[in-house]
C-alpha positions, 0 to 999 in steps of 0.5 A: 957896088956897081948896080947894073941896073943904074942907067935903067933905074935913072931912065925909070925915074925920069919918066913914071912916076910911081905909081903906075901903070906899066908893060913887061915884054918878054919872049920865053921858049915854050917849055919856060911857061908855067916859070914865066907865069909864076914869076909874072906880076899880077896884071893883064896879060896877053901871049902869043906863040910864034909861027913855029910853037917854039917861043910865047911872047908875054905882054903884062900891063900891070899897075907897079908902085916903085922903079925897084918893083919894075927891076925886080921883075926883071931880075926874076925874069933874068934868072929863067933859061931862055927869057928875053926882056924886050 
């Protein structure tokens, strides 16, 4: 089965070793919020809007255990309108 995350699992593996401390970023339109956050893993995390209000930038600085944990994020973020991974 072709994994898409292949490359990224291996890059992942290579460079934390788990577990760790770990930044998301994402870039999500306004009315994705309240998804966002759900969909977030606990940690801290800092926003901010753009200078139209049409966008909120997340910043998660969280404490991850696994590389399957980090992709999982991904995927859920990855299933919500709108979100872009940084």
């Amino acid at each position: 089965m072709n994994d898409p995350f292949a490359k990224f699992r291996e890059l992942l593996d290579s460079q934390y070793e788990w577990p760790a401390a770990f930044t998301f970023k994402f870039i999500a339109p306004v009315e994705q919020d309240a998804l966002v956050r759900n969909a977030l893993p606990a940690g801290e995390i800092t926003t901010r809007l753009s200078a139209t209000q049409k966008y909120i930038s997340f910043t998660i600085l969280t404490w991850i255990t696994s590389t399957d944990q980090v992709i999982r994020v991904y995927e859920e973020m990855g299933r919500i309108e709108g979100v872009i991974s940084l």
